[in-house]
C-alpha positions as a Markdown table, in Angstrom:
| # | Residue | x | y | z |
|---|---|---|---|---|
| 1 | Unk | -17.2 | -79.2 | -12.2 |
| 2 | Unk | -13.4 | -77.3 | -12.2 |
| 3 | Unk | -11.1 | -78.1 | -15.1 |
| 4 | Unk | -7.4 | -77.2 | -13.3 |
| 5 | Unk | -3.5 | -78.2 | -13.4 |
| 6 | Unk | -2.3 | -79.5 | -10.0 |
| 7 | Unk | 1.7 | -79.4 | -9.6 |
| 8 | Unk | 3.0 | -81.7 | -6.9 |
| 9 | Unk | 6.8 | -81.4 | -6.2 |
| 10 | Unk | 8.7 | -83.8 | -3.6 |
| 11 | Unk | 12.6 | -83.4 | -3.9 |
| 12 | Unk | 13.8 | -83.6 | -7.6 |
| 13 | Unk | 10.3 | -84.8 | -8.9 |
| 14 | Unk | 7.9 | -82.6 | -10.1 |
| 15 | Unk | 4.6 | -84.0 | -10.9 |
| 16 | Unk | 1.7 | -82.1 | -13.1 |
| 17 | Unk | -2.1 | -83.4 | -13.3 |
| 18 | Unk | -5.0 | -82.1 | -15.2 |
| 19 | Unk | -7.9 | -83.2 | -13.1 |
| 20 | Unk | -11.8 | -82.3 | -13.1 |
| 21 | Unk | -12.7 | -81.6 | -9.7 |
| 22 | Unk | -16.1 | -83.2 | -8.2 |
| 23 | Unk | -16.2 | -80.9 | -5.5 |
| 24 | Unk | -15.2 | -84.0 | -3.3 |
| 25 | Unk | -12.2 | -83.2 | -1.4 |
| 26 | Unk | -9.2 | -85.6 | -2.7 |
| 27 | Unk | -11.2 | -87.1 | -5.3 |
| 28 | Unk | -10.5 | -86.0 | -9.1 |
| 29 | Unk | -10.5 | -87.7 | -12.3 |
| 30 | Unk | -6.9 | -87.3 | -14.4 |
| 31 | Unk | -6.8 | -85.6 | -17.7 |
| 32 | Unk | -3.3 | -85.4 | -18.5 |
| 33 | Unk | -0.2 | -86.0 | -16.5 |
| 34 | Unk | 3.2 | -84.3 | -16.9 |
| 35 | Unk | 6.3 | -85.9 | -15.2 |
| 36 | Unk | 9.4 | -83.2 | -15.4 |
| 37 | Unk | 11.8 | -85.5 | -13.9 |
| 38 | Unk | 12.5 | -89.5 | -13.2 |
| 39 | Unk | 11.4 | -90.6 | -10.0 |
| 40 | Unk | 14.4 | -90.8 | -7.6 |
| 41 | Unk | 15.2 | -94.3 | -6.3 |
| 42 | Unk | 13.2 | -95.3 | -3.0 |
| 43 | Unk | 10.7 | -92.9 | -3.5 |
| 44 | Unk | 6.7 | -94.0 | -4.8 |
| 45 | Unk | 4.6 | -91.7 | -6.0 |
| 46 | Unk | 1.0 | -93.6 | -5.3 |
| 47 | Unk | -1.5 | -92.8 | -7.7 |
| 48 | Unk | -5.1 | -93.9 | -8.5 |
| 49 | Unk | -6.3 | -93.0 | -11.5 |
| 50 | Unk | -9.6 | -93.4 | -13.4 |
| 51 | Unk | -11.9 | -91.4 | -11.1 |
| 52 | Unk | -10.4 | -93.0 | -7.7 |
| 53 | Unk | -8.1 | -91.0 | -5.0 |
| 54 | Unk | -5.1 | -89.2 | -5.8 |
| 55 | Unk | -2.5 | -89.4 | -3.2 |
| 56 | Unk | -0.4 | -86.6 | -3.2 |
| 57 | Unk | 2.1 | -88.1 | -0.5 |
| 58 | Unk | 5.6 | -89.4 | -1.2 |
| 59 | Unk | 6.2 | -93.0 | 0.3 |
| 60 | Unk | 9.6 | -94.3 | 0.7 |
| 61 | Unk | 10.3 | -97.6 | -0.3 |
| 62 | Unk | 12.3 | -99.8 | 1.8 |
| 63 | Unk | 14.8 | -102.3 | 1.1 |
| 64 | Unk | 13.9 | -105.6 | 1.1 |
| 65 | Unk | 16.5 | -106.9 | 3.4 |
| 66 | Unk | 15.6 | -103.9 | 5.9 |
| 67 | Unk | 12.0 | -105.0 | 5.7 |
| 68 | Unk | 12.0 | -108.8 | 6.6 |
| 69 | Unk | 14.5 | -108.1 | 9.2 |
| 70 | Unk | 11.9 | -105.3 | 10.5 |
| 71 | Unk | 9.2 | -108.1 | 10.3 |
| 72 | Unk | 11.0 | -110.8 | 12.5 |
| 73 | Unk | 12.3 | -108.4 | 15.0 |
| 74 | Unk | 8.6 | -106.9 | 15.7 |
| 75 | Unk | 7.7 | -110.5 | 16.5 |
| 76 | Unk | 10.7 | -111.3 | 18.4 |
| 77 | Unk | 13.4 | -111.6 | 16.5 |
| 78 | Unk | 15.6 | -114.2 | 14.7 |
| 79 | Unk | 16.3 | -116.1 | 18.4 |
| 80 | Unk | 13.2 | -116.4 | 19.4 |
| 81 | Unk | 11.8 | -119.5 | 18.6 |
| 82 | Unk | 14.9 | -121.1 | 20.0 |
| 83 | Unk | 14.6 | -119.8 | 23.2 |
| 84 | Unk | 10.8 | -121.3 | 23.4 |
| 85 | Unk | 11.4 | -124.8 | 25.9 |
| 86 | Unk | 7.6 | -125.0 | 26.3 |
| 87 | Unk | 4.5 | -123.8 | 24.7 |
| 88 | Unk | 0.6 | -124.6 | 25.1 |
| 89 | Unk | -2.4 | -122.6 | 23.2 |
| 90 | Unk | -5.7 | -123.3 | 22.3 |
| 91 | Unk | -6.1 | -122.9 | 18.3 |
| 92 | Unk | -10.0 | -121.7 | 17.8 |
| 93 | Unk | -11.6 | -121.4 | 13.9 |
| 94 | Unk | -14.4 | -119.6 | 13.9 |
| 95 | Unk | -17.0 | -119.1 | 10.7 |
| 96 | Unk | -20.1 | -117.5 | 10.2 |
| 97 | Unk | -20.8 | -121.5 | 8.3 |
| 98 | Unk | -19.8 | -123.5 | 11.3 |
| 99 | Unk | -19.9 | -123.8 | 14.7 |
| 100 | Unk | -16.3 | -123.4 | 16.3 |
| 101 | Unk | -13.4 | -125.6 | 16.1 |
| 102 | Unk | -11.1 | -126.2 | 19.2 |
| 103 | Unk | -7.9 | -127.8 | 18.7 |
| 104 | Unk | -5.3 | -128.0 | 21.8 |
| 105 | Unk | -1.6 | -127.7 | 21.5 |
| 106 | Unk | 0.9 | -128.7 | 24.2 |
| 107 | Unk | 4.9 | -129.2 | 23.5 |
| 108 | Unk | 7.6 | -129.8 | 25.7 |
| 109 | Unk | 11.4 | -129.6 | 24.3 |
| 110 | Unk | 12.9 | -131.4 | 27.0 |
| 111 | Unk | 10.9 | -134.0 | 26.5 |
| 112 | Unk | 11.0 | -133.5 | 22.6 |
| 113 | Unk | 7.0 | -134.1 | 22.7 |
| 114 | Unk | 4.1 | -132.7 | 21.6 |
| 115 | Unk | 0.3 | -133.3 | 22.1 |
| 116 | Unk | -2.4 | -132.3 | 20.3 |
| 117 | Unk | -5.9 | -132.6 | 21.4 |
| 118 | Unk | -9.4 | -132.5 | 19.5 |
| 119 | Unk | -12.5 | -133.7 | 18.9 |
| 120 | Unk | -13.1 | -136.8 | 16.3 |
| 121 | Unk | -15.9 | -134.2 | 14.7 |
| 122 | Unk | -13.2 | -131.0 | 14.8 |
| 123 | Unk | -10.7 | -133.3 | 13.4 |
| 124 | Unk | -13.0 | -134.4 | 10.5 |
| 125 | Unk | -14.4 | -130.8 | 10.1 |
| 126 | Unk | -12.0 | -128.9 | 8.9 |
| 127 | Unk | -9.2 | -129.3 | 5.8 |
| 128 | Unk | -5.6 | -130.8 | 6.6 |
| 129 | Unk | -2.7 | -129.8 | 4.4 |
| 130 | Unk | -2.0 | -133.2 | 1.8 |
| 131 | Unk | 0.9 | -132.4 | -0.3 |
| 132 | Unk | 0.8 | -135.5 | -2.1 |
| 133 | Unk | -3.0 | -133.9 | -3.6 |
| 134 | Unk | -3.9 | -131.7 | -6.6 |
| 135 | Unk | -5.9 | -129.0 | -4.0 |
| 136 | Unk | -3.8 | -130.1 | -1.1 |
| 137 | Unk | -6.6 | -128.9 | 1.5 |
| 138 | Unk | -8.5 | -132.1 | 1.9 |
| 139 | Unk | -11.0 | -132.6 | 4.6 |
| 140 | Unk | -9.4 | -136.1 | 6.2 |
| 141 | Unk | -10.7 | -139.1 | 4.5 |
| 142 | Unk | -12.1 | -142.0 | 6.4 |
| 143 | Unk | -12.2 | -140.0 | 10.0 |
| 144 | Unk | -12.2 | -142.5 | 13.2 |
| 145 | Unk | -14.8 | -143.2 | 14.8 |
| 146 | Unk | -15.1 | -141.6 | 18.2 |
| 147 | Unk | -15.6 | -138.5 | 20.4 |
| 148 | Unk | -12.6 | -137.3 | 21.7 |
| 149 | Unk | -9.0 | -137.9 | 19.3 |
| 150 | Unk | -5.3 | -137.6 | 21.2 |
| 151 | Unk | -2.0 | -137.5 | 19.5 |
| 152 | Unk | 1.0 | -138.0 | 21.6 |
| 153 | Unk | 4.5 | -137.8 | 19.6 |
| 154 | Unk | 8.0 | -137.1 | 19.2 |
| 155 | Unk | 7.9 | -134.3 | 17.3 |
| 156 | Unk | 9.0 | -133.9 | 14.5 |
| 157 | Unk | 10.0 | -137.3 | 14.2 |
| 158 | Unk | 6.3 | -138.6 | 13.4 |
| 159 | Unk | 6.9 | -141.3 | 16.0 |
| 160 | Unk | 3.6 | -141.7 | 18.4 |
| 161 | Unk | 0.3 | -142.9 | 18.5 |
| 162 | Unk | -3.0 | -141.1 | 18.6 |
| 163 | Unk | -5.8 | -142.6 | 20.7 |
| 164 | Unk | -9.2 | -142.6 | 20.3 |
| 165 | Unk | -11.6 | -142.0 | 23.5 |
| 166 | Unk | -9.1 | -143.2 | 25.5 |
| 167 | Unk | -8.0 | -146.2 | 23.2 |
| 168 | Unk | -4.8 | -146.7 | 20.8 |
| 169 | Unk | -5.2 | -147.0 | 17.8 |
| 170 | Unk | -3.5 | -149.8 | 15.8 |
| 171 | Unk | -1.8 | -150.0 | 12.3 |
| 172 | Unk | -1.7 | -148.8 | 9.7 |
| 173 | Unk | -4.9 | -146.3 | 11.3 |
| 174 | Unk | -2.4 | -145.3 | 13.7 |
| 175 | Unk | 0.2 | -143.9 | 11.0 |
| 176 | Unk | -2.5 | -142.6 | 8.4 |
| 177 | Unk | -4.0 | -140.5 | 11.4 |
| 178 | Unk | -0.4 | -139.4 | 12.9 |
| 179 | Unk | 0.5 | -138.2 | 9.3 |
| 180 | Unk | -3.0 | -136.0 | 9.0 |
| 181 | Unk | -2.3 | -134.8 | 12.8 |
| 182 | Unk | 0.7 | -133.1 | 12.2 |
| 183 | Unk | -0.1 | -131.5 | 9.0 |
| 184 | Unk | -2.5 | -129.8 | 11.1 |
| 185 | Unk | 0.2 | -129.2 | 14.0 |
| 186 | Unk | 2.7 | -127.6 | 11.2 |
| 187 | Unk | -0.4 | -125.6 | 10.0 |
| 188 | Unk | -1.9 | -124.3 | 12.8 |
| 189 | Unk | 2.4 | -123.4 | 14.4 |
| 190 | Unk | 2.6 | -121.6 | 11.2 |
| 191 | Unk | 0.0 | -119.6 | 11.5 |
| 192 | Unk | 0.9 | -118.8 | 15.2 |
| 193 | Unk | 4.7 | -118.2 | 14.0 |
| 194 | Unk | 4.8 | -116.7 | 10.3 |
| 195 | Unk | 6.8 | -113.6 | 11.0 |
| 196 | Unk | 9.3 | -115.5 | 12.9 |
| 197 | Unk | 10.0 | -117.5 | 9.6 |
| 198 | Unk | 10.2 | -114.6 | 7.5 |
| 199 | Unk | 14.2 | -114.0 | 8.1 |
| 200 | Unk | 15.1 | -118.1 | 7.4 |
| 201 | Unk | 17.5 | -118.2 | 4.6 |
| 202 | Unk | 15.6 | -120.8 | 2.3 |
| 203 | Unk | 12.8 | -118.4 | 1.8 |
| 204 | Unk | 13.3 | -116.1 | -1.4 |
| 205 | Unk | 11.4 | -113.1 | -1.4 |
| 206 | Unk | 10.5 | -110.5 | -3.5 |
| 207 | Unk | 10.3 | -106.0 | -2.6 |
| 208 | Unk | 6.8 | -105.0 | -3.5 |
| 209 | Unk | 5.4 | -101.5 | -3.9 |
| 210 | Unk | 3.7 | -99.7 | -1.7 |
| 211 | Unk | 0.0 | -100.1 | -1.6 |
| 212 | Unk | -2.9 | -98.3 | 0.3 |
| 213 | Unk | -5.1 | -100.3 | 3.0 |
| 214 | Unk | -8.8 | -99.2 | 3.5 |
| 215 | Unk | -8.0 | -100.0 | 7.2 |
| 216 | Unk | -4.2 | -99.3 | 7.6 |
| 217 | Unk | -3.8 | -96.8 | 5.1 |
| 218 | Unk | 0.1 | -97.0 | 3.8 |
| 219 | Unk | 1.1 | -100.3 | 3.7 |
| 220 | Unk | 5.1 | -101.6 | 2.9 |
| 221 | Unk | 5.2 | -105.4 | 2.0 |
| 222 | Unk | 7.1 | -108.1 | 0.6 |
| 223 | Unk | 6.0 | -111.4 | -1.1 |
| 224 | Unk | 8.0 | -114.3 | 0.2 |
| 225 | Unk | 8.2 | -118.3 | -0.9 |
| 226 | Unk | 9.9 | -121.3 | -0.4 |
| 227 | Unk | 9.9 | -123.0 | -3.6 |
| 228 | Unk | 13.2 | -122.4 | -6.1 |
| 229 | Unk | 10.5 | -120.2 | -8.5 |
| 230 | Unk | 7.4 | -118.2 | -7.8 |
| 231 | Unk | 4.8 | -121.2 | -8.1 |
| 232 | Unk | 6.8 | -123.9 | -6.8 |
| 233 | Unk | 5.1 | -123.0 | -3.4 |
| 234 | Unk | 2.5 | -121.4 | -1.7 |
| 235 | Unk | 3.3 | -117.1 | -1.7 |
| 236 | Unk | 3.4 | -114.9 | 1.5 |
| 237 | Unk | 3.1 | -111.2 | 1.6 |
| 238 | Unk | 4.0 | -109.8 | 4.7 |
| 239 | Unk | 2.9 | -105.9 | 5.5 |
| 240 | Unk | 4.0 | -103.3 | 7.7 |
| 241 | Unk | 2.1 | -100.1 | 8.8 |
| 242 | Unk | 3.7 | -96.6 | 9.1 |
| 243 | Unk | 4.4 | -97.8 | 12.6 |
| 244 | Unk | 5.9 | -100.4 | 12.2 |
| 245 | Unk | 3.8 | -103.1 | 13.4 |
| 246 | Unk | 2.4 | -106.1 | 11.1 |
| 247 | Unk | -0.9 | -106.0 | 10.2 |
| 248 | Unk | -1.8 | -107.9 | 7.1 |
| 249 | Unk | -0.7 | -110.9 | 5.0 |
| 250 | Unk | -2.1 | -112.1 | 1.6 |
| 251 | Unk | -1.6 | -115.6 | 0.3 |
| 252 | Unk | -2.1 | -117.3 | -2.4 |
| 253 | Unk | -1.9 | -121.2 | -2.5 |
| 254 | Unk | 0.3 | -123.0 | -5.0 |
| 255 | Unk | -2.7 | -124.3 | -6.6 |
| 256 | Unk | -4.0 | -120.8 | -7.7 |
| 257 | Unk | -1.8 | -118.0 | -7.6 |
| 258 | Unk | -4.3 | -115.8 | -9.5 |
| 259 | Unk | -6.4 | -115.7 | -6.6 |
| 260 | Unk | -5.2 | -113.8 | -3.4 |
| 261 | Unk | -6.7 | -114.0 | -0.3 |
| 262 | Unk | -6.7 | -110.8 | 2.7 |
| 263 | Unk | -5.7 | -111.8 | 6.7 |
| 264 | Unk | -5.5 | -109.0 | 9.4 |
| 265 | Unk | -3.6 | -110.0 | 11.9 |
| 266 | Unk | -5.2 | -108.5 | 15.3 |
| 267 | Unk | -4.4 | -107.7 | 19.4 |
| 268 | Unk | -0.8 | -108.9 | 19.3 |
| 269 | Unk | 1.0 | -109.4 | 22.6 |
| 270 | Unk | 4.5 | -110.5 | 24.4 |
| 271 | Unk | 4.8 | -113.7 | 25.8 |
| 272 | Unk | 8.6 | -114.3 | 27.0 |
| 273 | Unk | 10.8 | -114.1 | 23.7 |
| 274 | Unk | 7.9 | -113.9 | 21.1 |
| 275 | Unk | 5.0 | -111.6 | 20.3 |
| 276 | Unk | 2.0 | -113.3 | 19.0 |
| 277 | Unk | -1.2 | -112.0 | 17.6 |
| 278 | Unk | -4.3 | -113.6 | 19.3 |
| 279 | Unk | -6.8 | -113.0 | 15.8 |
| 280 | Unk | -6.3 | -113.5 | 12.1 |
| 281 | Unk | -9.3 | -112.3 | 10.3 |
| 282 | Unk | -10.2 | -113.4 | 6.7 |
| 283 | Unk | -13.1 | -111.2 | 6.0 |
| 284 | Unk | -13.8 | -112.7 | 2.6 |
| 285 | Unk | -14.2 | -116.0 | 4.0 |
| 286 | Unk | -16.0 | -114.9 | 7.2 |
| 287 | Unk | -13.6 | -116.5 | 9.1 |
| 288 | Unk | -11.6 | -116.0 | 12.4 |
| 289 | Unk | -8.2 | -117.8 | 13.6 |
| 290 | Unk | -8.2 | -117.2 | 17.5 |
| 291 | Unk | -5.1 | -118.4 | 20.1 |
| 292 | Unk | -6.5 | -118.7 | 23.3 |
| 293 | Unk | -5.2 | -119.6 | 26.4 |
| 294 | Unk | -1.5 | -118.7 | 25.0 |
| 295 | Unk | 1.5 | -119.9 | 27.8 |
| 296 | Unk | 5.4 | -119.8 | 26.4 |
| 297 | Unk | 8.1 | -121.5 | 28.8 |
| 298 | Unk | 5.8 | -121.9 | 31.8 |
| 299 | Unk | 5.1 | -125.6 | 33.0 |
| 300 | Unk | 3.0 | -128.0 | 31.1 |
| 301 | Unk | 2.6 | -131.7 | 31.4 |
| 302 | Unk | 2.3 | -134.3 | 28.3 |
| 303 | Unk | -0.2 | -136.6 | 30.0 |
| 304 | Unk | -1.5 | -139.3 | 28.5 |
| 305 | Unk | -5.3 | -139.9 | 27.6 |
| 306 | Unk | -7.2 | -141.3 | 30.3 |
| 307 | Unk | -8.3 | -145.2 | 29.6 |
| 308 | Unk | -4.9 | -145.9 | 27.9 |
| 309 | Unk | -2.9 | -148.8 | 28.6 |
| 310 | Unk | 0.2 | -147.2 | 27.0 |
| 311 | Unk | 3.5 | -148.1 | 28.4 |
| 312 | Unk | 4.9 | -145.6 | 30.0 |
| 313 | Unk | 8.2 | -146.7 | 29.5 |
| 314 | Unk | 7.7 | -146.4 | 25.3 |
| 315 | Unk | 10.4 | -145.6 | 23.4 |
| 316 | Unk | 7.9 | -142.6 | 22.7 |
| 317 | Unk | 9.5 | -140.6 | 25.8 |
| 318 | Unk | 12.8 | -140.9 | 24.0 |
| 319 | Unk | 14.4 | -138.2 | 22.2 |
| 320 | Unk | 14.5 | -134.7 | 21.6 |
| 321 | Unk | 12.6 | -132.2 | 18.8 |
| 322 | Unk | 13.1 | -128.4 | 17.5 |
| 323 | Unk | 10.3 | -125.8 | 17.1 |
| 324 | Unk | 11.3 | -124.4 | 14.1 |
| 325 | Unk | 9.0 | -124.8 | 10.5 |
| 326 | Unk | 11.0 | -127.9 | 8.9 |
């Protein structure tokens, strides 16, 4: 083991560390540190001390505006979602705990309507965003009974009706499942869309550091929320590779801020205006959030459930909606 100074210089900083070398290339434990001059602004020096990696490597340190603006436009930019008239994907979970969950999304802006389709035993499977709760993930209480579960509506408007195998379902069922469906709709479209909504106006946001991704390596981030104070809301940190292309996001929910949680966002591809990625991976949970079957302003139908004796002429085909996170 090798007692020696190390001198790192980068513009107007000059750095000097007494390390013990462990004959492991990179690796050294810190003795004493010297800094001969202030870091410059948007410059980093990334350190980890206390036996860990040193990295002798300047990064610079963007500005915030530059780097949510970098965000949207890698996923399409601040137009896109308006110049979506029809979209239709396949939202997958999967989990090493559970089989997998298959939840189908059609919406037609001309029409202003959207249809989600799923399985009674999907539906009941997995949580549903409830505001109005302490942990607002709730699995849904009271599921129907049934196999297959349709939601027709004019979105965003909360004006439909879901049926049942077929069958429509009658107050105040109807309402108290509608309410549930598009939780999940607004969920599932914000998982899809998240960069996109990065660059909205109501969302304040915060520059972070640098950090260093075991997968990614350098990573540049910002946190974002839409509550009026960190903890109002749910917290978003978006990051970029050197490259330029997004690759992670941590949360953490309302509820506990303390806790963060990893997603890498994975095989990301064009479709018309927007760039989506088909995976987001959660290794601590074991979890995978897959778009299939992904189609952006090609034809699609709103049909309505076989077996329904739904007017046609409902004040349901009335009116118009808007893709964007409300």
């Amino acid at each position: 083991m090798t007692e020696c100074w190390c001198e790192y210089r980068t513009g107007h900083l000059q750095l000097q560390v007494k390390v013990e070398c462990i004959g492991v290339e990179g690796t050294a434990t810190v003795r004493d540190l010297r800094l001969k001059a202030l870091v410059q602004p948007g410059i980093a020096l990334l350190m980890l001390v206390s036996g860990a990696t040193i990295l002798t490597a300047a990064a610079p340190v963007l500005e915030l505006s530059a780097l949510r603006k970098q965000v949207v436009q890698f996923a399409g930019g601040s137009e896109a979602l308006n110049e979506i008239e029809t979209l239709s994907f396949m939202f997958v979970v999967r989990s090493n705990t559970m089989p997998p969950r298959r939840f189908q999304h059609t919406y037609s802006r001309t029409e202003g309507l959207y249809r989600y389709e799923t399985s009674v035993e999907d539906f009941a499977a997995v949580p549903v965003w409830d505001e109005t709760a302490d942990d607002r993930w709730q699995i849904a209480p009271n599921p129907p009974e049934g196999d297959t579960l349709v939601a027709i509506y004019a979105f965003p408007r909360l004006d439909g009706t879901v049926y049942i195998d077929g069958q429509a379902l009658s107050e105040p069922d109807n309402t108290r499942i509608l309410r549930r469906v598009h939780s999940r709709v607004m969920n599932e479209r914000a998982w899809l869309f998240l960069p996109l909504f990065m660059g909205s106006p109501r969302l304040h946001a915060s520059l972070l550091q640098p950090v260093e991704d075991p997968r990614h390596g350098i990573l540049h981030g910002f946190e974002g929320w839409w509550g009026e104070e960190l903890g109002d809301s749910d917290v978003w940190t978006m990051y970029m590779d050197e490259e330029g292309d997004l690759v992670r996001t941590d949360f953490r929910l309302q509820h506990n801020l303390a806790s963060s949680t990893t997603v890498y966002w994975r095989d990301w591809e064009w479709y018309g205006p927007v760039r989506i990625a088909h995976e987001r991976w959660i290794p601590v949970a074991g979890r995978r959030l897959i778009f299939e079957n992904v189609r952006v302003n090609e034809p699609v139908e709103i049909q309505l459930p076989e077996q329904s004796c739904a007017d046609a002429s409902s004040p349901l085909r009335e009116g118009g909606g808007d893709i964007l996170l409300r």
